[in-house]
C-alpha positions in Angstrom: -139.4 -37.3 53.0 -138.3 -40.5 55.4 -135.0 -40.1 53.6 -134.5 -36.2 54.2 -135.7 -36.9 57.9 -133.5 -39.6 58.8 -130.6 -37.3 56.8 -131.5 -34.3 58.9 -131.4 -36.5 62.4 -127.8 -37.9 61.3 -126.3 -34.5 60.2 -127.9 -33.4 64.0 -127.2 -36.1 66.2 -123.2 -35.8 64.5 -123.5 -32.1 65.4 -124.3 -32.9 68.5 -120.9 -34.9 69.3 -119.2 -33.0 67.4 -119.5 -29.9 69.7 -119.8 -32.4 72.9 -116.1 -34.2 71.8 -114.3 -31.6 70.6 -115.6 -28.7 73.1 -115.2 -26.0 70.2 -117.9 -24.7 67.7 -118.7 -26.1 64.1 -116.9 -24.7 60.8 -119.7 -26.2 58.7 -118.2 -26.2 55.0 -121.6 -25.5 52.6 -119.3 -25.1 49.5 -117.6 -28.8 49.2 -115.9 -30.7 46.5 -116.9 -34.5 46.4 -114.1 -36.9 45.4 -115.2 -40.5 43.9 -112.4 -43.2 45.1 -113.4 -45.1 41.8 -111.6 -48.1 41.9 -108.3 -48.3 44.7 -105.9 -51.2 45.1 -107.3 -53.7 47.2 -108.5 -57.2 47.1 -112.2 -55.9 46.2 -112.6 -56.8 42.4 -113.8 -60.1 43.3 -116.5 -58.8 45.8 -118.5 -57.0 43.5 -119.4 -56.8 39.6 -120.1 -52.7 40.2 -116.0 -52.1 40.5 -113.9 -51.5 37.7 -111.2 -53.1 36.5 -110.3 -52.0 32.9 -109.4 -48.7 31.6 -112.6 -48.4 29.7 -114.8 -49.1 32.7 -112.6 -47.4 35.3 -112.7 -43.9 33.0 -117.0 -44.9 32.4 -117.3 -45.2 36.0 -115.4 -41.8 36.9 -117.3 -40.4 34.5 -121.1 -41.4 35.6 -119.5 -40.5 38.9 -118.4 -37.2 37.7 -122.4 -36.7 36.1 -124.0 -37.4 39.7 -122.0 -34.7 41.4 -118.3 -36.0 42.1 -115.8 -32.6 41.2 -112.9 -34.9 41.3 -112.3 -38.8 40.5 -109.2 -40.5 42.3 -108.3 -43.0 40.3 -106.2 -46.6 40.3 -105.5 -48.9 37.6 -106.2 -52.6 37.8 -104.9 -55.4 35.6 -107.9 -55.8 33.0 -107.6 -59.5 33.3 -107.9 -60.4 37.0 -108.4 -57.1 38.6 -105.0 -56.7 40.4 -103.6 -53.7 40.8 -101.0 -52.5 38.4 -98.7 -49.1 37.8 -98.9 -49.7 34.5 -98.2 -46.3 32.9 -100.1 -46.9 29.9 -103.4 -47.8 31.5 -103.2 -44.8 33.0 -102.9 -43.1 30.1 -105.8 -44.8 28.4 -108.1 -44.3 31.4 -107.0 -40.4 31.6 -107.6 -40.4 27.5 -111.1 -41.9 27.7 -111.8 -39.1 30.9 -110.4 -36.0 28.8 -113.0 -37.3 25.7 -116.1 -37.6 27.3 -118.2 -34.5 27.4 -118.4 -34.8 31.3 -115.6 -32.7 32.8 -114.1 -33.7 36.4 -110.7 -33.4 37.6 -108.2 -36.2 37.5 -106.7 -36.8 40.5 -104.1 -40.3 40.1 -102.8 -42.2 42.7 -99.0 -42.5 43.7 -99.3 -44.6 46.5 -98.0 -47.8 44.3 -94.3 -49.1 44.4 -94.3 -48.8 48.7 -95.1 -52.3 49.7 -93.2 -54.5 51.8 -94.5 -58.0 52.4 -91.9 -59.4 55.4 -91.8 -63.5 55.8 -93.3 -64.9 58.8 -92.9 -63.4 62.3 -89.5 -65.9 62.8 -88.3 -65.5 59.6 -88.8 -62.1 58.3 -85.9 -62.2 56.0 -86.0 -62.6 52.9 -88.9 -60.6 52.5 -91.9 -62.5 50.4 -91.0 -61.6 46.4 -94.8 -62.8 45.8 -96.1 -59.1 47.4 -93.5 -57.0 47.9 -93.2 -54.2 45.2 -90.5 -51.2 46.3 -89.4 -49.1 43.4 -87.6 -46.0 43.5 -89.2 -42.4 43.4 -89.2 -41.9 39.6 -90.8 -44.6 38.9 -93.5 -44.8 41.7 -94.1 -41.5 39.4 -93.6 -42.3 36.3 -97.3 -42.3 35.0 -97.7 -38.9 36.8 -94.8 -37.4 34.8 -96.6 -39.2 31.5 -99.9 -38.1 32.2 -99.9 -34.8 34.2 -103.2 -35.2 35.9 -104.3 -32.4 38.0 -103.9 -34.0 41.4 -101.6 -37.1 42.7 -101.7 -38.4 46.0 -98.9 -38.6 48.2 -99.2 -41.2 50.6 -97.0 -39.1 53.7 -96.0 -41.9 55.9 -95.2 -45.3 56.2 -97.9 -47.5 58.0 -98.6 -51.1 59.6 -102.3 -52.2 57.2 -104.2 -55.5 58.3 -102.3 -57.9 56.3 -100.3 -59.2 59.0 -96.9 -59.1 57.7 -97.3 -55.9 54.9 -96.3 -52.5 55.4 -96.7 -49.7 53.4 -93.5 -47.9 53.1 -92.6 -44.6 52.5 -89.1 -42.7 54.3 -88.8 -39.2 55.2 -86.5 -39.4 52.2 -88.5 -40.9 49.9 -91.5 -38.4 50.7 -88.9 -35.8 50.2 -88.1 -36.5 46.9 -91.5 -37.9 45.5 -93.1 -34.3 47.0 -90.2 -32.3 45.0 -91.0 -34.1 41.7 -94.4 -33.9 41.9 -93.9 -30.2 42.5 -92.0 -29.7 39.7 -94.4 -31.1 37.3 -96.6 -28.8 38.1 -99.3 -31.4 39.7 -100.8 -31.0 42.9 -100.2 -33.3 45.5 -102.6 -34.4 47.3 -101.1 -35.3 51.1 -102.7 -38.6 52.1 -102.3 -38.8 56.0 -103.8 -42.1 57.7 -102.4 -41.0 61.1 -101.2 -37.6 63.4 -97.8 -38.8 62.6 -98.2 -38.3 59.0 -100.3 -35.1 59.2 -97.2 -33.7 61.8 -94.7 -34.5 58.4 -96.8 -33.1 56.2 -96.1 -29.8 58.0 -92.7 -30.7 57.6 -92.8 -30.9 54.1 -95.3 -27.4 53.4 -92.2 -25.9 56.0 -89.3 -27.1 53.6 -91.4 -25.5 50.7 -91.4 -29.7 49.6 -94.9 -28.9 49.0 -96.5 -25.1 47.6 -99.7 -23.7 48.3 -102.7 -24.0 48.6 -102.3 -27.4 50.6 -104.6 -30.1 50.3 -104.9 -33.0 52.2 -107.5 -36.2 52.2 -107.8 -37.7 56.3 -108.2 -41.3 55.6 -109.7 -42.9 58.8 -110.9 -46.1 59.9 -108.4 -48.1 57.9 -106.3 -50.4 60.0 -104.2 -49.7 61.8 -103.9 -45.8 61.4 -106.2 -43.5 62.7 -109.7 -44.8 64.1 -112.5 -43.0 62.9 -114.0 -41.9 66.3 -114.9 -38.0 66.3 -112.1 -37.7 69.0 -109.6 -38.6 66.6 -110.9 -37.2 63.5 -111.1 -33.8 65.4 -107.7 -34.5 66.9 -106.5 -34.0 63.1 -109.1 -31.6 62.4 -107.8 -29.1 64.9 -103.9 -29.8 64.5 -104.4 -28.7 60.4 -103.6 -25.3 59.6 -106.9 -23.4 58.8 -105.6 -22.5 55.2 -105.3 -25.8 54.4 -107.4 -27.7 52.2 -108.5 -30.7 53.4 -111.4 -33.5 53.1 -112.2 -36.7 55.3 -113.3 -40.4 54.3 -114.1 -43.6 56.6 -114.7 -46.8 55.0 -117.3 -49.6 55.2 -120.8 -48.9 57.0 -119.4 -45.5 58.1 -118.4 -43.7 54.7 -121.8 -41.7 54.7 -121.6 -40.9 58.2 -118.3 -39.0 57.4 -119.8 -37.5 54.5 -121.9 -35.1 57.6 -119.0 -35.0 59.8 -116.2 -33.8 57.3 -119.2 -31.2 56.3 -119.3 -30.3 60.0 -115.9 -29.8 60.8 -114.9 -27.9 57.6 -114.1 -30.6 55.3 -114.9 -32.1 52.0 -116.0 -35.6 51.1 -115.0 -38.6 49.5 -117.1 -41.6 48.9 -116.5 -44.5 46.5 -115.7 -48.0 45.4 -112.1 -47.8 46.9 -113.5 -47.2 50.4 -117.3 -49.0 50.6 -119.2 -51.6 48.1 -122.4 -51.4 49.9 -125.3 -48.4 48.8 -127.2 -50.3 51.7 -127.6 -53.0 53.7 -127.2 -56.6 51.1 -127.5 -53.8 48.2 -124.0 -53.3 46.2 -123.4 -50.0 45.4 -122.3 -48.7 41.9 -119.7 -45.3 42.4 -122.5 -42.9 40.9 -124.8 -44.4 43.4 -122.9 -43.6 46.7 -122.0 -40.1 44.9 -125.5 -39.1 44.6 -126.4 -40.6 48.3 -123.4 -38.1 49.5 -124.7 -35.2 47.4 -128.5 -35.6 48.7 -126.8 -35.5 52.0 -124.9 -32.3 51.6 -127.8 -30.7 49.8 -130.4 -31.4 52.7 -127.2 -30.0 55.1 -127.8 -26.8 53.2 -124.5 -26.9 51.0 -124.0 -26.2 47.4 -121.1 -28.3 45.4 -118.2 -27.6 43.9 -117.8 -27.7 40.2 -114.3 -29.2 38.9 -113.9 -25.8 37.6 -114.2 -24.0 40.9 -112.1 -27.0 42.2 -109.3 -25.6 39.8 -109.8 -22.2 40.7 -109.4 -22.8 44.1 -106.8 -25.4 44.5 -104.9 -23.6 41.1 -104.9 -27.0 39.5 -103.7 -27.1 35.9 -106.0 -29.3 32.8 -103.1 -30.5 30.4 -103.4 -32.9 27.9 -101.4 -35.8 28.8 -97.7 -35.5 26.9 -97.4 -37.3 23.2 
């Protein structure tokens, strides 16, 4: 019961600032989808023994994650080896294989956010650019695993942005976006419009106006991560109110306030995403496993009052399409 009390408190004392920040009444969302971020691309496979690096363990992960309540996994591929990322088309394929096998169904959602990266020298010689980290490819091949293995959903990352490397950038043109959104279209895959600041939210419109992207739009606000948007409730509504109300979208902050957003995406009409990409920790000094922080969002959401999404009513409501990858 001290759990369900301090949940309650949260989910009130967010409502609270909620209608205090924003000065406009709540649109709680008591149907949401939960999205694990099983595995992402950052420096975190040395942190903890809980996140995936193989196939095999990436797909087992997204599928205990999948069993505790997540409707969709977002997946990344890492080198087996050492854990870097990779856009190795064919770990893609094995983790979407091992996912399609198990008896646990979830929808596959695959990142395209690889191939954008541009590591400059230092700040009085940033030419030539440092070979070491910078990985730009061209549009079909940032999508080549997409086109091989047709997952439901694929992120597209709808912006370029400054992270808190000091001299990396992740880069992606108007023209880039343009023709990554059109192919992903065309497959028949949903994108998924990743927007880390207003900027990128305002081009996303662009894109759903240029008929770039189709309905129904869905979008994932990633806040907290530097340097895009900070994850104060001012911001966050900021983006909440500027999205058009038939839009589709779900929230995420990382480190010590992913639960937190879990309530305020609820709140504000939103879905949630927890997981491995964006937070290690279940609690204080206790390392989290991605089923772990799913169920902790789930109890959270079901002491809110809400009832979760199936990855069937997921597909029904986005239109998503289950294919088996191509031969």
């Amino acid at each position: 019961m001290a759990g369900v009390s301090s949940i309650n408190v949260a989910a009130l004392w967010l409502c609270s600032l909620i209608i205090w920040k924003s000065y406009m009444p709540l649109n709680t969302n008591l149907s949401p989808f939960i999205t694990c971020a099983v595995t992402g691309s950052g420096g975190t496979q040395n942190r903890s023994n809980h996140v995936p690096r193989s196939p095999e363990q990436i797909a087992n992960s997204a599928i205990d994650a999948a069993k505790a309540g997540a409707a969709i996994v977002h997946c990344h591929v890492r080198e087996p080896e050492n854990g870097e990322p990779s856009r190795r088309p064919e770990l893609y394929r094995e983790v979407l294989d091992r996912i399609r096998d198990a008896q646990t169904d979830v929808v596959v959602n695959f990142t395209a956010g690889m191939g954008g990266d541009i590591v400059f020298g230092d700040p009085e010689n940033p030419l030539p650019l440092n070979a070491a980290g910078t990985d730009m490819v061209g549009a079909t091949e940032r999508l080549e695993h997409i086109a091989e293995c047709l997952p439901e959903i694929c992120t597209l990352d709808c912006g370029t942005m400054n992270f808190a490397e000091a001299d990396y950038v992740m880069t992606n043109t108007p023209g880039m976006l343009r023709a990554m959104g059109q192919m992903i279209t065309d497959l028949g895959v949903r994108p998924e419009i990743e927007v880390f600041e207003t900027g990128h939210l305002w081009f996303a419109k662009q894109l759903v106006s240029e008929g770039i992207i189709e309905d129904p739009v869905m979008i994932q606000m990633c806040m907290g991560i530097p340097w895009g948007a900070p994850d104060d409730l001012n911001t966050f509504m900021s983006m909440v109110n500027n999205t058009p109300e038939n839009w589709t979208f779900s929230a995420f902050s990382i480190g010590q306030h992913q639960m937190s957003y879990v309530a305020a995406a609820m709140l504000a009409g939103g879905n949630i995403r927890v997981g491995l990409e964006d937070n290690l920790w279940l609690s204080r000094g206790k390392l989290a496993t991605n089923a772990q922080l799913v169920e902790k969002a789930a109890t959270i959401a079901t002491n809110m009052g809400a009832t979760l999404m199936t990855p069937a009513e997921v597909r029904e409501k986005m239109q998503l399409v289950k294919r088996a990858p191509r031969g």
